[in-house]
N, C-alpha and C positions, 0 to 999 in steps of 0.2 A: 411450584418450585422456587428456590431460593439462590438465584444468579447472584454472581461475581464477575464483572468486567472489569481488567485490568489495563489501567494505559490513563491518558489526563489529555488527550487532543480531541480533535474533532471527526477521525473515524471512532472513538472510544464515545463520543456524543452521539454518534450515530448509533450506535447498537444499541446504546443506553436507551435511546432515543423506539426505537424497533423492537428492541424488548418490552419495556415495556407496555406496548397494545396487546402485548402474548394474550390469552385467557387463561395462560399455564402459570403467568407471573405470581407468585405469591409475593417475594421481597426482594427488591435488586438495590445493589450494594456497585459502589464505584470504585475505584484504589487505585489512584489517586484523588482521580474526576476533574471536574474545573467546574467554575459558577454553570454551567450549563447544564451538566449533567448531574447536578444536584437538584433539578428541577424533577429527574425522572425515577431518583432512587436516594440513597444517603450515600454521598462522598465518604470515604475514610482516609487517613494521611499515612498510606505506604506505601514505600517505593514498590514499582513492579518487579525488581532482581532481589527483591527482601523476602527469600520462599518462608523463611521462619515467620515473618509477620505477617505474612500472607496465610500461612497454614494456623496461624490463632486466628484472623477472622475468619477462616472459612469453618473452624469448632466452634467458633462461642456464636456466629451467626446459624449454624447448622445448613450453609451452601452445597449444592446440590449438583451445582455446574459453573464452570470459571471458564469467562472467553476472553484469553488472552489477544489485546489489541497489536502490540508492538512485536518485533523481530528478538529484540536482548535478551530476555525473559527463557525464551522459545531455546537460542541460539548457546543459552548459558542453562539450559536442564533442567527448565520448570516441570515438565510431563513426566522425569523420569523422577522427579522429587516428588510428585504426587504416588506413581506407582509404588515405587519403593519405600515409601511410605505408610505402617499398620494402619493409618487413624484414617490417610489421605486417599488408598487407592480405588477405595469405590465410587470417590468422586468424577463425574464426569470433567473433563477437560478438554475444550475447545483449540487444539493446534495440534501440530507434528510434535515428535520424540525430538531429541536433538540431535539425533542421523537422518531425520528428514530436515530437521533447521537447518542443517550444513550443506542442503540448496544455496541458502543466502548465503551462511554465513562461510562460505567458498565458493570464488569463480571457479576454481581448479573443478573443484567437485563437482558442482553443478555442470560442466562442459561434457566432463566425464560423463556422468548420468546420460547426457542428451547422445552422446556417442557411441555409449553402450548400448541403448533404446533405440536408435535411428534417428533421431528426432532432429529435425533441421536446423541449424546452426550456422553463423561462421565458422570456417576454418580457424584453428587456433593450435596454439602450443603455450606451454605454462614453461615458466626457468626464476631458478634462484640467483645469488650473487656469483655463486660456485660457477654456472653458465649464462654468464652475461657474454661473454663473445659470441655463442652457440643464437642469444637472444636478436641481438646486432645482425648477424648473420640472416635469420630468419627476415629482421624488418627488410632489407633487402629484397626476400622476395615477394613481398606486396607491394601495391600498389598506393599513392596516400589517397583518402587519411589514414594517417595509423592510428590504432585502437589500443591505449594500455590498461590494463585493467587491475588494482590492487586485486589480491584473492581475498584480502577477509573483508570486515565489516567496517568502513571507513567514512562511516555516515552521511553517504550520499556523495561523498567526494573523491572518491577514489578511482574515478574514469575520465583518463585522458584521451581528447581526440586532436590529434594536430597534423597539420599539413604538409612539413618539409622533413626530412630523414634526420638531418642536424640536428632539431629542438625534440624530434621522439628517443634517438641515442641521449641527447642532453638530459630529459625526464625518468630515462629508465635508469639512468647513473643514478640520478635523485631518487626513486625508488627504489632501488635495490641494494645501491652502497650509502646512502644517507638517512634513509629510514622515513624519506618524505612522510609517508602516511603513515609512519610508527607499522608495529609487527604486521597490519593489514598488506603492505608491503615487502615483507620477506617474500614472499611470490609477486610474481606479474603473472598475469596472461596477458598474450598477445594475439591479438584475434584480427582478422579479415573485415574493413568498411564492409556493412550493409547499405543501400543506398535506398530508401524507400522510405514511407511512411507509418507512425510509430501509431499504437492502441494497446490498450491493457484490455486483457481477459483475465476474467475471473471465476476459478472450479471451489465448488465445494467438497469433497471428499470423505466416505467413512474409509478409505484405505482401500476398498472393492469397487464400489458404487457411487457415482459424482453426480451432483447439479450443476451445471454454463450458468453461470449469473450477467448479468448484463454487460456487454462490453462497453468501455469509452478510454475516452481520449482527455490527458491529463497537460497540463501547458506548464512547464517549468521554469522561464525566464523570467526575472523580474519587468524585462520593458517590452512592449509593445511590439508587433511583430517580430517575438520570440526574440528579442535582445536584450543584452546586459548579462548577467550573473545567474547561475544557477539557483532555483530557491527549493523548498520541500511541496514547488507546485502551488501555481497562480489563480489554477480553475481547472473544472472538467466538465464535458457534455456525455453525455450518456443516451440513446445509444449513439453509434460512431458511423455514419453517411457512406462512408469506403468501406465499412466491415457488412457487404449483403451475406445474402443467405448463401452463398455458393463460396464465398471468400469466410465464411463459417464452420461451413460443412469441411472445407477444408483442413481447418485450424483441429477441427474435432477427431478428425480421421487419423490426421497426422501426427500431433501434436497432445492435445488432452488425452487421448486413450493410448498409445504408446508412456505418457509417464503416470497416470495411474495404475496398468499395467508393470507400470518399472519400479512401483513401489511393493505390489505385491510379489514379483522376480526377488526382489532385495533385501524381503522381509522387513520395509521399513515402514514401522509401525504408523500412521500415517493420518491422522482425525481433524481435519483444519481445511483451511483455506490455499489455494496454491494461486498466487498472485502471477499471470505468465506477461512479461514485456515482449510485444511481437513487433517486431518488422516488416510491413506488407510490402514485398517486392513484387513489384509486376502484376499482383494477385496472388502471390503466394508467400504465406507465412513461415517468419523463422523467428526462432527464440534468441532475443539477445539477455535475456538472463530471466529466473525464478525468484521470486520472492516467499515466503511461505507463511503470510497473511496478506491483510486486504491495504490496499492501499490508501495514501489519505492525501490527495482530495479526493480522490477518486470512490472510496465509500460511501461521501457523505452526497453524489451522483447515483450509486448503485444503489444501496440497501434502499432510500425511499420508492424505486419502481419492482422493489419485492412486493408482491401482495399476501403471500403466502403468510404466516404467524411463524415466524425466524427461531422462535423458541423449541413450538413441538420439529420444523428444523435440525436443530440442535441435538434437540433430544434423538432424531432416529440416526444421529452423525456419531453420537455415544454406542447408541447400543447395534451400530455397525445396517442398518435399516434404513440407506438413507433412498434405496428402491424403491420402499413403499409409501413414500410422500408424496403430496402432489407440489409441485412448486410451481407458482406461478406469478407471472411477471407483469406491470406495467405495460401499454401499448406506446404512454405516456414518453415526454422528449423531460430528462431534466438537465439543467443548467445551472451551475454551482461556480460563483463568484468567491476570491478567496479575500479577506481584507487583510492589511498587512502592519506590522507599526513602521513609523518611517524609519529608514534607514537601514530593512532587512534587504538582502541577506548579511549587510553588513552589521555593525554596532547600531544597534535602536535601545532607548528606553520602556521602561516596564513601568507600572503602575498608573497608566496615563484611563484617566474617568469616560466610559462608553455611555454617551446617550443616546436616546432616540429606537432602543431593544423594547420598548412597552407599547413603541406606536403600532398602529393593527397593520396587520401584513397578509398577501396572499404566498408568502414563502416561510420557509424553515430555516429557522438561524442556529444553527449547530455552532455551540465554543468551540474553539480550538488554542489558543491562548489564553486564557481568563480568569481570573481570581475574584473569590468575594469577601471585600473590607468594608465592615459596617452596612451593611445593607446595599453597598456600589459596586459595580461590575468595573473592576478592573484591567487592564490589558496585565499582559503577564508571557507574553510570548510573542516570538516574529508572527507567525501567523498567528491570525485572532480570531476572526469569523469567517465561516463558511457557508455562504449563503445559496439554499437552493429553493428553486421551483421546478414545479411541474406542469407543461402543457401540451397542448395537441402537437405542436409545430417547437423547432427551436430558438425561430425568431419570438414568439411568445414569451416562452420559458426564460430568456434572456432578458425580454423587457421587463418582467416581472422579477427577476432576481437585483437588476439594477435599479428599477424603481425602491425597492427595500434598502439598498445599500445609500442608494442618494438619503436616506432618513437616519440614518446610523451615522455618532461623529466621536470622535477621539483625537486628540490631538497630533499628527502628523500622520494621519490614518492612509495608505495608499491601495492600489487596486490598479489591476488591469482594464483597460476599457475596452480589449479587441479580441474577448475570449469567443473563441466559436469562429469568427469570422472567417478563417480558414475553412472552414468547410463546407458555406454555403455555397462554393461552385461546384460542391458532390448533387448536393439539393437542385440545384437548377442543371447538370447535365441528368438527372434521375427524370 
């Protein structure tokens, strides 16, 4: 077969990366890629919202299957530019229609869906500018923190959590009547504190029939004991010490088969990845929002304790057969260090020279920022590398992932040193 993966980070290196060991690989193609994932296929230079130059390499390459990496793509009607398409519809396509992208790409919607399904949630209510009184009224009756939530697509940044009633009335002003977060903000939801401990799950999907891929735990803060600034994700452990099998079973009962279910209710055509952020309260699971692809860092954690061959995968996700697979998973702990340029998530420079990528390593270094000039691996992005290993244990897996990074340098290059550490009191009360 003749794959296309679209996206230029370091879950788009991971597939890259996963695909090709296929036995089904014939030629894998990247679009955009980064120095990394030019190692596993041939990069090409299109945007992923460029469906017209996307749909000339997928002719002149004769692509057979596109797994769309990113949410924009998805969110803005790449599936139904394939269908509706003479040349393009028999190509296979790796994601949701865009009535299933409108998980992410609306909180409104997505609340809805979990409302409509039973699916466990905060409490919430959605309001325009039209009912901002009506909104105000509402914050009243909870309790803090208040939880504001842009409805559309505000690239990570559109959820506010703040503690006094004053600065939440102060922010929804700014969302609703000032455009804080541009049109992602003509709606808010306003949702109910969950108070508990966070994990991503991850379903595979042909629209009938799902694979549970491995669950973990993604760390977002730029500093040290989860402080400082929000980033696009510092590290993740896979699998998650608090997610046992009975805090699984749960999530599965409740939760993944009520919205696969709610896709076929909905008729929402539905072939991808449903990325679920859950809240473990007490031991029991709620969705504080859908995504509808794989997360990143959090992929470049999951896909290596796939053992299965992700391609033929893929292929029975196409032709609606993803029953008669076998998938099977790592027993394996992995551990994924994110490296960063300095000064993310603020202003950082680009073009700064990575060495130390050639030295021998017992881990996998997935790009995710990276460009290649003259033969040099470039930084090219806040995050740059994503470093993972694999082993028995996660005190392992970590010493092995930070051993690789201490050999890797770029100029103001930063990292976290205290990924995982949270949850070796799971490991020692187990």
């Amino acid at each position: 077969m003749n794959v296309l993966v679209l996206g230029s980070g370091g879950r788009e290196h991971a597939f890259a990366w996963k695909i090709a060991q296929s036995k089904k690989l014939s030629n894998l193609y990247i679009a955009p890629g980064n120095a990394g994932t030019s190692a596993c296929g041939e990069n090409i230079n299109v945007s992923v919202t460029d469906f017209d130059g996307i749909k000339k390499i997928v002719l002149e390459k004769g692509i057979d299957l596109v797994v769309v990496g990113p949410e924009d793509p998805l969110v803005k009607g790449v599936v139904a530019y394939f269908k509706d398409d003479a040349l393009l519809k028999d190509v296979a396509i790796i994601g949701p229609s865009q009535e299933g992208a409108m998980l992410e790409g609306s909180k409104d919607v997505a609340k809805a869906f979990m409302q409509k399904h039973n699916i466990p949630t905060a409490r919430y209510q959605t309001f325009e500018s039209s009912t901002l009184n009506e909104a105000k009224a509402f914050l009243q009756e909870l309790q803090p923190p208040y939880v504001l939530k842009a409805d559309g697509l505000a690239a990570g940044k559109g959820v506010l959590i703040l503690d006094n009633i004053e600065e939440a009335e102060k922010e929804l002003d700014e969302m609703l009547l000032n455009a804080k977060f541009g049109e992602a903000s003509a709606k808010v939801v306003i949702e109910e504190f969950l108070n508990g401990i966070e994990l991503s799950i991850f379903v595979l999907t042909d629209g009938k029939n799902y694979k549970v891929l491995p669950a973990a735990k993604d760390y977002k803060r730029i500093g040290e004991g989860d402080t400082g600034l929000n980033t696009g994700g510092m590290g993740a452990i896979s699998p998650v010490p608090f997610a046992d099998e009975s805090f699984l079973q749960k999530v599965e009962e409740r939760i993944i088969k009520p919205t696969v279910h709610g896709f076929e209710k909905d008729n929402i055509d539905y072939k991808g990845f449903v990325f679920i952020g859950l809240m473990n309260v007490n031991g029991d699971p709620f969705v504080i929002e859908y995504n509808v692809r794989m997360g990143d860092p959090e992929t470049e954690a999951v896909l290596p304790r796939i053992e299965s061959d992700l391609l033929e995968t893929f292929e029975a996700v196409a032709n609606q057969k993803l029953n008669e697979v076998e998938f099977k998973l790592s027993d394996k702990t992995a551990a994924t260090i994110i490296m960063v340029s300095g000064g993310y998530p603020e202003a950082y420079e680009k073009g700064k020279e990575i060495s130390g990528l050639d030295k021998s390593t017992d881990s996998i270094i997935f790009h995710a920022g990276t460009k290649l000039n003259d033969g040099k691996v470039l930084t090219s992005g806040g995050r740059v590398l994503a470093i993972t290993s694999l082993a028995d244990t996660m005190e392992e897996a970590l010493e092995l992932s930070y051993k690789t990074v201490q050999n890797i340098t770029f100029e103001g290059v930063n990292f976290r040193k205290d990924i995982g550490q949270d949850l070796k009191k799971y490991f020692s009360e187990a």
